[in-house]
N, CA and C of each residue as an Amber inpcrd file, in Angstrom:
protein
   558
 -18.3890000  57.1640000  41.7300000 -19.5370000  56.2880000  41.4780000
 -20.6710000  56.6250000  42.4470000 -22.1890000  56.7800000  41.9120000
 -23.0460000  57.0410000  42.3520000 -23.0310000  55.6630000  44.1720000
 -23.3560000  56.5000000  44.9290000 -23.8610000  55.2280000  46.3070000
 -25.3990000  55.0350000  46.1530000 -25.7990000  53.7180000  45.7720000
 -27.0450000  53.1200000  45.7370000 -27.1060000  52.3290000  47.1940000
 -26.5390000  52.8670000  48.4060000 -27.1050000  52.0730000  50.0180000
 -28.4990000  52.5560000  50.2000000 -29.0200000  51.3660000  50.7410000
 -30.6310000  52.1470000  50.7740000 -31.5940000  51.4800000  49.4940000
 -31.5120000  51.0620000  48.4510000 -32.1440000  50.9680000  47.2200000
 -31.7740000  49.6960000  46.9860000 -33.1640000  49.4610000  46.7460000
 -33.0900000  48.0770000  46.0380000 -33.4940000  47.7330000  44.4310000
 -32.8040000  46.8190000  43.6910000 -33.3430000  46.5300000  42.5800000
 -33.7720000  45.1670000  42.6370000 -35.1550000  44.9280000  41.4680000
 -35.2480000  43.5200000  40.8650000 -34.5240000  43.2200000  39.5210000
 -34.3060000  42.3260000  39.8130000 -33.4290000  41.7000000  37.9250000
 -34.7290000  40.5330000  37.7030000 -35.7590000  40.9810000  36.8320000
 -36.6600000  39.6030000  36.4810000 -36.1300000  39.0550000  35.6520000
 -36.5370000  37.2460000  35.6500000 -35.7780000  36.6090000  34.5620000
 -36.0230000  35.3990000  35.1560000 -35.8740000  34.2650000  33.8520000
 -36.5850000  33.0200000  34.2300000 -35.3070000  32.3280000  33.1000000
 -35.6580000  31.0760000  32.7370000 -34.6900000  30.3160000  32.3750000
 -34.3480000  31.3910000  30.6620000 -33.0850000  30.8280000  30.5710000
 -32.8490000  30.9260000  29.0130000 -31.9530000  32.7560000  29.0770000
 -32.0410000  33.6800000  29.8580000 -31.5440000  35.0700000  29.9700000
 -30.2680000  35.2090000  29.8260000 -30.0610000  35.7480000  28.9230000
 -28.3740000  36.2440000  28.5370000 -27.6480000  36.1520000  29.9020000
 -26.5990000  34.9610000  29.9450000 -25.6780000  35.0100000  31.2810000
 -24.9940000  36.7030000  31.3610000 -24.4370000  37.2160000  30.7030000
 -23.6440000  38.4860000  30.5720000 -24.9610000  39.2450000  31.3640000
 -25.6850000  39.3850000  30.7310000 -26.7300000  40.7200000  30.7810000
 -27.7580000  40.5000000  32.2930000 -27.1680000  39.5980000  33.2890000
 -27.6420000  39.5700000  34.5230000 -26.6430000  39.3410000  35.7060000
 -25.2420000  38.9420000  34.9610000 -24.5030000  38.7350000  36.0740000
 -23.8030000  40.3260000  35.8640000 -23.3700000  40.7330000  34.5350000
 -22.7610000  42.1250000  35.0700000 -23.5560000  43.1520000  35.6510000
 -24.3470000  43.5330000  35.0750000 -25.9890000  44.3830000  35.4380000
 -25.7220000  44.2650000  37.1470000 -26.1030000  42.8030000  37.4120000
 -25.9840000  42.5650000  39.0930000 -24.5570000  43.1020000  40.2320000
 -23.4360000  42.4370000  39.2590000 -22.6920000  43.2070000  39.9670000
 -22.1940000  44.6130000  39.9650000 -22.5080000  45.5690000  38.8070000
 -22.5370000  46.7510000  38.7590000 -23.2480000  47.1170000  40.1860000
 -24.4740000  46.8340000  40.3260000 -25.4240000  47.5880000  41.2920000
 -24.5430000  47.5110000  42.8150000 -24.4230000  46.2030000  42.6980000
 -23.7650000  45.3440000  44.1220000 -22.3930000  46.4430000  44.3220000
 -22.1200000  46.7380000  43.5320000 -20.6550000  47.6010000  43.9190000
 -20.7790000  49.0860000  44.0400000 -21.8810000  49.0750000  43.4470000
 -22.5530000  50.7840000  43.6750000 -23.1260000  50.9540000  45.2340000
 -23.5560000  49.6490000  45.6430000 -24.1520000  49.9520000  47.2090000
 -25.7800000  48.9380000  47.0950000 -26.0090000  48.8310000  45.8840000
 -27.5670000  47.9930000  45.8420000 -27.7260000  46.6170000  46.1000000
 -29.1100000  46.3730000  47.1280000 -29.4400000  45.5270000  47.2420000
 -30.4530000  44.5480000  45.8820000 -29.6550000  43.6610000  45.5530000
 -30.3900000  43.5190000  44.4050000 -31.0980000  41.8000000  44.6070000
 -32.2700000  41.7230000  43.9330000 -32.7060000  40.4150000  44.0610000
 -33.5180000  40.1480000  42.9620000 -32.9280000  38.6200000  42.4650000
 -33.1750000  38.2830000  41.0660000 -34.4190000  37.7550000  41.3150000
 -35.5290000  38.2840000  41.0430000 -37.3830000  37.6460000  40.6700000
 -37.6790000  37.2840000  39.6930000 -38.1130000  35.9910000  39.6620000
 -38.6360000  34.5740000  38.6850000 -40.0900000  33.9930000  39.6030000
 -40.4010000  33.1580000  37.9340000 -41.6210000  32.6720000  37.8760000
 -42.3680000  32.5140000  39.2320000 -40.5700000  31.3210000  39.0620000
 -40.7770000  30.1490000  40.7360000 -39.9060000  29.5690000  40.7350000
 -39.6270000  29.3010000  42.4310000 -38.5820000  29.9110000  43.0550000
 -37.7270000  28.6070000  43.0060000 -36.3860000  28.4210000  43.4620000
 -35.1260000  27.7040000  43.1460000 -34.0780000  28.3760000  42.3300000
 -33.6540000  27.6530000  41.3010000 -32.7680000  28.4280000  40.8220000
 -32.8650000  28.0940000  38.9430000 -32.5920000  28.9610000  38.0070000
 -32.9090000  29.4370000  36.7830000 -31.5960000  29.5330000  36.0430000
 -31.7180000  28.8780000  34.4980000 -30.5500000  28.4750000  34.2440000
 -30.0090000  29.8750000  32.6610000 -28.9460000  30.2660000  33.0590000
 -28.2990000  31.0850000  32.0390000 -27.8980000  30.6500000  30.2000000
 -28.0530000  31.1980000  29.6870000 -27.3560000  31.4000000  28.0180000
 -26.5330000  31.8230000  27.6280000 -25.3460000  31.4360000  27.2480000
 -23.8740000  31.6390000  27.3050000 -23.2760000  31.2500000  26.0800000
 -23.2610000  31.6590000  25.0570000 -22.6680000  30.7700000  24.2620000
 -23.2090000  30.2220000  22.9380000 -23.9770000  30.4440000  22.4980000
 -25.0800000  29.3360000  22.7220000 -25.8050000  28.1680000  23.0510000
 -25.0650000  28.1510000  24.3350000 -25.3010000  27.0740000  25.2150000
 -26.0380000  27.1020000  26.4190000 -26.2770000  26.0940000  27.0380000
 -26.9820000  26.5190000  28.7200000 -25.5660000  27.1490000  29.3130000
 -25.9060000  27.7430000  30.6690000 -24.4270000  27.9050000  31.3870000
 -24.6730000  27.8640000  32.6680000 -24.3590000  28.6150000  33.2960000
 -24.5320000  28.8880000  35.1360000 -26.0900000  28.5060000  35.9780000
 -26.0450000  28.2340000  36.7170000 -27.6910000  28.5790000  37.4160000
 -27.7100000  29.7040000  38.5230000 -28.5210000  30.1630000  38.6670000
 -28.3950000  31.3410000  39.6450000 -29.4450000  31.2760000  40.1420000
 -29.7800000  31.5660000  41.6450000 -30.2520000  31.5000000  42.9390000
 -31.5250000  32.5020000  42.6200000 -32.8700000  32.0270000  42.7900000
 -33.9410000  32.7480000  42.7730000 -34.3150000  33.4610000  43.8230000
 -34.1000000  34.7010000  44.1330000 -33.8560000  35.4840000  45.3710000
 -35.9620000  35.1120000  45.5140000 -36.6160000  35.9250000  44.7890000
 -38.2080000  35.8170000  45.0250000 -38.9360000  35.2560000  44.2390000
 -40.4170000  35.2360000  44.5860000 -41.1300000  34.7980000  43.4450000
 -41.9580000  35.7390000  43.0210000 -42.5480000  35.9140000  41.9880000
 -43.0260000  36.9720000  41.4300000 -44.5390000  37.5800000  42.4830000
 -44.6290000  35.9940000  42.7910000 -46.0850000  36.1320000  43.7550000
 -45.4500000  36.2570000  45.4700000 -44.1480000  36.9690000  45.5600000
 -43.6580000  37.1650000  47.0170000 -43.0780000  38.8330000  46.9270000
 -43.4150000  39.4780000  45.7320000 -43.1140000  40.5320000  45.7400000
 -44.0280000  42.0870000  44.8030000 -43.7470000  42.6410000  45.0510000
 -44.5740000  44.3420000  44.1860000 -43.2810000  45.3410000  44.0310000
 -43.5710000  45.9360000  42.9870000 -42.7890000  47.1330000  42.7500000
 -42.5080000  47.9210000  44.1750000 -43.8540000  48.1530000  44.7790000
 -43.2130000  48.7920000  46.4750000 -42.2970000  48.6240000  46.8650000
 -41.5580000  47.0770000  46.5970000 -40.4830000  46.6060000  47.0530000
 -39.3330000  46.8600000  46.4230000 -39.3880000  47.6550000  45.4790000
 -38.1740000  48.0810000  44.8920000 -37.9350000  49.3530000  44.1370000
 -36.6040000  49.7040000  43.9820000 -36.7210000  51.1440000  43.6540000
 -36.2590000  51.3320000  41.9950000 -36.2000000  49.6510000  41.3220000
 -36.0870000  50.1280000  39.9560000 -36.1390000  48.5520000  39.6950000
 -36.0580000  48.1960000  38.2670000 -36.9170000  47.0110000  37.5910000
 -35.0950000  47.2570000  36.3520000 -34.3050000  45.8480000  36.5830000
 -33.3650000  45.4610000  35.6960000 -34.0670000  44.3830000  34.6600000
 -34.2950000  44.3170000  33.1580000 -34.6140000  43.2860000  32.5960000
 -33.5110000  42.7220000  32.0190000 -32.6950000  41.3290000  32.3380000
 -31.7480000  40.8880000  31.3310000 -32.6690000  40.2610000  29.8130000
 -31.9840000  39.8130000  28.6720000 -32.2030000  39.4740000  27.9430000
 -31.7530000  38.1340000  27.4610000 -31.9150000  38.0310000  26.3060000
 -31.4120000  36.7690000  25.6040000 -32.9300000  36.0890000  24.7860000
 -32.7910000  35.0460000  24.3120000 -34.1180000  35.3120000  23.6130000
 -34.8670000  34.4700000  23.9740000 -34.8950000  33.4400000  24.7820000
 -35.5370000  32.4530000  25.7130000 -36.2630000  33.4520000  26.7240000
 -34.9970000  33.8070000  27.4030000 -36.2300000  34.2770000  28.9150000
 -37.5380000  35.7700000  28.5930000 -36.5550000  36.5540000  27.7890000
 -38.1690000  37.6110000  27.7230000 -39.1880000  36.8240000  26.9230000
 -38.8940000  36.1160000  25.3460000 -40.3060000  35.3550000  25.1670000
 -41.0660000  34.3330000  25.9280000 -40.1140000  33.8760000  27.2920000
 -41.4640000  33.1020000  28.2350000 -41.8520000  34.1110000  29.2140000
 -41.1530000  35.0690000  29.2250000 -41.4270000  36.4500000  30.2390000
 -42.7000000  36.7590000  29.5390000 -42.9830000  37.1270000  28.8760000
 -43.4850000  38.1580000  27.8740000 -44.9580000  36.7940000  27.6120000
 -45.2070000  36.1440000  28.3940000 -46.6480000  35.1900000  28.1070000
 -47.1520000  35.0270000  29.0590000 -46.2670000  35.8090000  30.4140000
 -46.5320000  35.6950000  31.6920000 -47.3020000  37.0710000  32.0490000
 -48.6060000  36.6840000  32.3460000 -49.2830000  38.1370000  33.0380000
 -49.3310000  38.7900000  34.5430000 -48.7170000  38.0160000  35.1280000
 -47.9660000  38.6940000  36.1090000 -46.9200000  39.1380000  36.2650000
 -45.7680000  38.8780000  35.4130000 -44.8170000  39.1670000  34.4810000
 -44.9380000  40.2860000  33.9020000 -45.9700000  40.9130000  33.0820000
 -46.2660000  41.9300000  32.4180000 -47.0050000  43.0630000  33.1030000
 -47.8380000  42.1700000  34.1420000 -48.3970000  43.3390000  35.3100000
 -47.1580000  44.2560000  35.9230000 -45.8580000  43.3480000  36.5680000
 -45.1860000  43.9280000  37.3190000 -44.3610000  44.9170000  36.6060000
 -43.5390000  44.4490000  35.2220000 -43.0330000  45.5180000  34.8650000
 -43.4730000  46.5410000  34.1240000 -45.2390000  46.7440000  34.4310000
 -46.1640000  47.7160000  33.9440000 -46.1440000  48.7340000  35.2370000
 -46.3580000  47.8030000  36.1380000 -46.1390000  48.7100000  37.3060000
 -45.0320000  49.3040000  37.6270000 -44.0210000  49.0250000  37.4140000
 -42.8760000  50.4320000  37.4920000 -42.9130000  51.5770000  36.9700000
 -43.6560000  51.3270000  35.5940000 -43.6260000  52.8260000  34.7790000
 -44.5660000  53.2470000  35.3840000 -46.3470000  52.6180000  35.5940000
 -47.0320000  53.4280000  36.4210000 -46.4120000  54.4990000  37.7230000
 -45.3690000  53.6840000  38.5490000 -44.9500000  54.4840000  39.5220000
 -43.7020000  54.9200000  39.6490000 -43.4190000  55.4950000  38.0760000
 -42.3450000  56.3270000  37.6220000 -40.9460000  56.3330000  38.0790000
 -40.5990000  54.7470000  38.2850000 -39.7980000  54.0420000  38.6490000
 -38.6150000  53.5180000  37.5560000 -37.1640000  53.5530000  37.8930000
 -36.3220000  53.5440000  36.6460000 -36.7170000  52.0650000  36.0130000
 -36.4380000  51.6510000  34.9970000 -36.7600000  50.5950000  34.1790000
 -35.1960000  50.5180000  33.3330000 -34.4420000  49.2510000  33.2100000
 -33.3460000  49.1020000  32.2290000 -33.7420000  47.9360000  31.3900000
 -33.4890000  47.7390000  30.2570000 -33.5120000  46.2810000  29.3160000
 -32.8470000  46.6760000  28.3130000 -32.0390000  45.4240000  28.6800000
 -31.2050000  45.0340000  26.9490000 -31.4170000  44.1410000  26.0320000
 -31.5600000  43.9160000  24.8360000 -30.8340000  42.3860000  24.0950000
 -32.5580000  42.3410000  23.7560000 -33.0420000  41.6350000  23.7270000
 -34.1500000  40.9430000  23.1050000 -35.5560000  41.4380000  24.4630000
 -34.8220000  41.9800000  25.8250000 -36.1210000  41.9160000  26.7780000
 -36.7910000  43.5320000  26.7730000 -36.9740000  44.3260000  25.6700000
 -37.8990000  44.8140000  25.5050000 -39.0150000  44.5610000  24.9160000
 -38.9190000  43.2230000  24.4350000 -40.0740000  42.8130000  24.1610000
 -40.9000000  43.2020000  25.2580000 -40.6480000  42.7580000  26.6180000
 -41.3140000  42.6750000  27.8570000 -42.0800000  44.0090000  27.8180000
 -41.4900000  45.0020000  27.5050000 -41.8250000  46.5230000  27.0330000
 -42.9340000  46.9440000  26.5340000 -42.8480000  45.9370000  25.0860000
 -43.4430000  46.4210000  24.2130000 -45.1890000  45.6430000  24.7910000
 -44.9940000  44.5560000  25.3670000 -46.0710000  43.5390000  25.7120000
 -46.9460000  44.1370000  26.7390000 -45.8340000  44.8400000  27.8680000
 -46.7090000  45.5450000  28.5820000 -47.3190000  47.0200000  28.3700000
 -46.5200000  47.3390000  26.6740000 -47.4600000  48.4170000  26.6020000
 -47.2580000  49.7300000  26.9720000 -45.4370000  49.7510000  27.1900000
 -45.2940000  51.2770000  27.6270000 -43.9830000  52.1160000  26.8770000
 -44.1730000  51.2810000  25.4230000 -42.9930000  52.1220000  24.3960000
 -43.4970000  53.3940000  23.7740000 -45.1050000  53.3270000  23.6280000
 -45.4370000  54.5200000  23.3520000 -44.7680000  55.8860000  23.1910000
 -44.5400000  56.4670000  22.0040000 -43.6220000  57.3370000  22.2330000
 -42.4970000  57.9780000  22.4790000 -41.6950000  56.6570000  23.2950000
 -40.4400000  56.3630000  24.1310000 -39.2330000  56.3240000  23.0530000
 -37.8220000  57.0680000  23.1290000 -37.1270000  56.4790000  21.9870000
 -36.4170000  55.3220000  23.1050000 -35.9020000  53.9870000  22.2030000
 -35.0970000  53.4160000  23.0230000 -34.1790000  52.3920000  21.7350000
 -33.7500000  51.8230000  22.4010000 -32.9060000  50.5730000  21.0920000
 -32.7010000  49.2660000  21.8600000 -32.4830000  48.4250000  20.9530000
 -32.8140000  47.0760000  21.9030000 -31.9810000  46.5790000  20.3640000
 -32.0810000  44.8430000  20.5140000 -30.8920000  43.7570000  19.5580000
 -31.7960000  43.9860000  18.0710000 -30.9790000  44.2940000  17.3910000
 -31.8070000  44.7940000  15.9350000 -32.9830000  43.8680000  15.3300000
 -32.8640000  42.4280000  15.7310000 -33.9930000  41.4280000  15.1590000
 -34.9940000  41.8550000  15.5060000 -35.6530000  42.6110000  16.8970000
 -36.5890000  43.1050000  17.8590000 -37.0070000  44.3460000  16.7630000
 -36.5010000  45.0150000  16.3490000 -36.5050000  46.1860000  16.0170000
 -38.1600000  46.8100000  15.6690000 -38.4920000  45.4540000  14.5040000
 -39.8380000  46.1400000  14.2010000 -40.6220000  46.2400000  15.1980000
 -40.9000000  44.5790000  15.8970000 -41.8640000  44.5450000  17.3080000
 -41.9570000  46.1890000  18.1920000 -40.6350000  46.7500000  18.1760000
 -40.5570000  47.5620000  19.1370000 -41.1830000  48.7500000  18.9040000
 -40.5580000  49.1920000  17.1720000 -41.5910000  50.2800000  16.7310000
 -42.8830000  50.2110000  16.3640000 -43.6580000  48.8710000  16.0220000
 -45.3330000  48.1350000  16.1920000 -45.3830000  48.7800000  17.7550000
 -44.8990000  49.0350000  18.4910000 -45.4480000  48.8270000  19.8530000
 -45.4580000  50.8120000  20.0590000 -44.7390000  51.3970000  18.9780000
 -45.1950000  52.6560000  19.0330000 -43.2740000  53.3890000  19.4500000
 -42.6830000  52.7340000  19.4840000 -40.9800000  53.4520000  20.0300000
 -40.4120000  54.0270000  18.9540000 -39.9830000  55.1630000  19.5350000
 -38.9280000  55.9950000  18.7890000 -37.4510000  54.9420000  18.3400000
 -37.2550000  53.9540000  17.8320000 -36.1200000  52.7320000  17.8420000
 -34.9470000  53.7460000  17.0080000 -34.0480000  53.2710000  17.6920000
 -32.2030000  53.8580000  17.4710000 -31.3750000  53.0210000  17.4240000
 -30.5920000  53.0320000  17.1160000 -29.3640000  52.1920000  16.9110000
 -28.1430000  52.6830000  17.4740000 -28.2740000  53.2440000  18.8500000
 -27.3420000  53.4100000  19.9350000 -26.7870000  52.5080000  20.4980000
 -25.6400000  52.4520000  21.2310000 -25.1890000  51.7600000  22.4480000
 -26.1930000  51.6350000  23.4500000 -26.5720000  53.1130000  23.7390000
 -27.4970000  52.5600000  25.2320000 -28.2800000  54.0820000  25.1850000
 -29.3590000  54.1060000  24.8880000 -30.4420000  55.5720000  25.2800000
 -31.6030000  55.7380000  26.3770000 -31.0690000  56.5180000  26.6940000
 -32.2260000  56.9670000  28.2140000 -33.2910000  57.6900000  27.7850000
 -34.2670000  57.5410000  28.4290000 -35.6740000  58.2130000  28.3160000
 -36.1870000  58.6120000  29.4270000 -35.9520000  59.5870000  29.9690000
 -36.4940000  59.4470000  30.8750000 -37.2400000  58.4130000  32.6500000
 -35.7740000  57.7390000  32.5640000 -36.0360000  56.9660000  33.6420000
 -35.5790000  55.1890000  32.7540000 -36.0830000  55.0850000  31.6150000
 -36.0050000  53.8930000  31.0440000 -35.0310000  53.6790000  30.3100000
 -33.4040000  53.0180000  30.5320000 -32.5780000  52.8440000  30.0980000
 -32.6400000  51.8170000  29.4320000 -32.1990000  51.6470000  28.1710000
 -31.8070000  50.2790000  26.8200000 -31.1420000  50.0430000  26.5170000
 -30.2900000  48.8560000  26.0470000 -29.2050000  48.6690000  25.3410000
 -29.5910000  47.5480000  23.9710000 -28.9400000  47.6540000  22.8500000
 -28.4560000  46.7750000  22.1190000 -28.2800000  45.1280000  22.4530000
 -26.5890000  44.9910000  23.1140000 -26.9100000  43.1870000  23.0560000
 -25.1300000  43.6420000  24.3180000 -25.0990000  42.2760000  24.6210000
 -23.8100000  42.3320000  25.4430000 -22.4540000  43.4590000  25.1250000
 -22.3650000  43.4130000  24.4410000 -21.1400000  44.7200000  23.5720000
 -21.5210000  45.8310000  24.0230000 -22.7100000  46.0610000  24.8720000
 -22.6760000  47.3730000  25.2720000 -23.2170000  47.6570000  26.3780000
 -22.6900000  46.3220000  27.4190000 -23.0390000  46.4030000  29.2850000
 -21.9210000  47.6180000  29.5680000 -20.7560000  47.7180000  29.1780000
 -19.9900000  48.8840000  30.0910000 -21.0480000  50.0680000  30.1420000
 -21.5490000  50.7210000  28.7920000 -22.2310000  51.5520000  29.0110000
 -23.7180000  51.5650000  29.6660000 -24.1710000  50.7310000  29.7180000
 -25.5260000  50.0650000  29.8390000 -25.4050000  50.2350000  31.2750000
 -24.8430000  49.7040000  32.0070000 -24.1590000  49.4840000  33.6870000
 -24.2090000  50.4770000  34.2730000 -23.6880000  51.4600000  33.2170000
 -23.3020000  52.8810000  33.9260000 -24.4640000  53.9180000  33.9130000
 -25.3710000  53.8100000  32.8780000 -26.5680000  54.6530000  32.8500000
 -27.6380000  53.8890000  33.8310000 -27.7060000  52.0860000  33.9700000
 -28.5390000  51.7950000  34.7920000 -28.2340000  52.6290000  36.4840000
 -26.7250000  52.0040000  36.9820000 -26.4900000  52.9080000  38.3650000
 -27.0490000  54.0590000  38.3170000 -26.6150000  55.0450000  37.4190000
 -26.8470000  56.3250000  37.6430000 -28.5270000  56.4820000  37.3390000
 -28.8370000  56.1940000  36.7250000 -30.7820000  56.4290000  36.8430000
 -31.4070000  55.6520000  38.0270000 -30.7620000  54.5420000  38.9410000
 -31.2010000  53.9740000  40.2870000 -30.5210000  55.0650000  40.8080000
 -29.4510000  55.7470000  41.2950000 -29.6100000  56.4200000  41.7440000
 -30.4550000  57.8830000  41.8450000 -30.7140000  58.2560000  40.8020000
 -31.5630000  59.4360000  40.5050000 -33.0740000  59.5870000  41.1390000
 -33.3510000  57.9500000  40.9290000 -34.8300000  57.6580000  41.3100000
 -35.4480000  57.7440000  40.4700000 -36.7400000  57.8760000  41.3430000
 -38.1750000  58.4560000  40.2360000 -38.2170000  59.6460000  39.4330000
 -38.4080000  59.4010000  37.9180000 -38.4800000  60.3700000  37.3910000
 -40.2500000  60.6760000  36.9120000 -40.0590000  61.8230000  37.0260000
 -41.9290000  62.6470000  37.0660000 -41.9480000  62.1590000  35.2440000
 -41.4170000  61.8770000  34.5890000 -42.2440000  62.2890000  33.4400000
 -41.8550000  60.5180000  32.8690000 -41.3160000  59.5410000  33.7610000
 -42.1400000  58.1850000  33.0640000 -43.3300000  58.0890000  33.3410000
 -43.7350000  57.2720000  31.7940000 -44.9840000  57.0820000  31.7120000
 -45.1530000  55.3990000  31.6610000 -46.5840000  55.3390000  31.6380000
 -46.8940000  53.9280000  31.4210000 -48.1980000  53.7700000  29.9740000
């Protein structure tokens, strides 16, 4: 397994985010060596989707206005279909995970949070796959859309929906570890 000591990730996400698609994501990194910290709106703690139910709350490491991409060496988006559509109305929200691709920084999202993607404007071109309801939004936004488990682009890893964190987990570690890749774009 790749060692991520040294590297930090953000997991953004606000209420309503697929419980699966932020607690495994998180502990993948955590066992690879990464320092990871979950960034929301505002700050306390933000409640999970499980079921289709509420579920867990989890601890708001920052606030969106206590941190910059500088501060991190790759951008995790969980999903579910609550938190990227209040993600995705937020323009500081959309600034920040614009700014990773500007600074060719890895990017992962699964399940419904490429919307966040498509909002900020950097599918252009990109193939990726995300939860099939999304599908058109994603290719409106200009994406090569697939119906993979999990496809890399150059720095920007995707998945489908929970059924496919083993693989999802494993391409996020390994592209935080890789780093910056020269040919994401924004």
């Amino acid at each position: 397994m790749e060692n991520l000591n040294k590297k930090t990730v953000a997991i953004l996400a606000t209420n309503g985010f697929e419980e699966s698609e932020l607690k495994e994501p998180k502990k993948a990194l955590e066992e690879a060596g990464a320092d990871v910290h979950i960034v929301s709106l505002e700050s306390g703690e933000i409640k999970g989707w499980a079921d289709g139910n509420w579920s867990d709350s989890y601890k708001v490491d920052k606030t969106l206005d206590e941190v910059s991409q500088s501060d991190y060496n790759a951008l995790m988006l969980p999903g579910g279909v609550i938190n990227p559509d209040l993600l995705r109305r937020n323009d500081k929200a959309i600034s920040f995970v614009k700014s990773f691709f500007e600074n060719k920084k890895p990017v992962a999202a699964i399940c419904h949070a490429p919307w966040l993607l498509a909002e900020a404007d950097v599918l252009k071109g990109r193939k990726v796959t995300s939860y099939n309801s999304i599908k058109t939004d994603i290719i409106n936004a200009g994406a090569n859309w697939v119906d993979e488990e999990v496809v890399v682009d150059e720095g920007l890893v995707t998945s489908r929906s929970p059924k496919d964190l083993p693989a999802f987990n494993s391409k996020l570690v390994e592209e935080v570890y890789e780093g910056k890749h020269d040919m994401q774009m924004a």
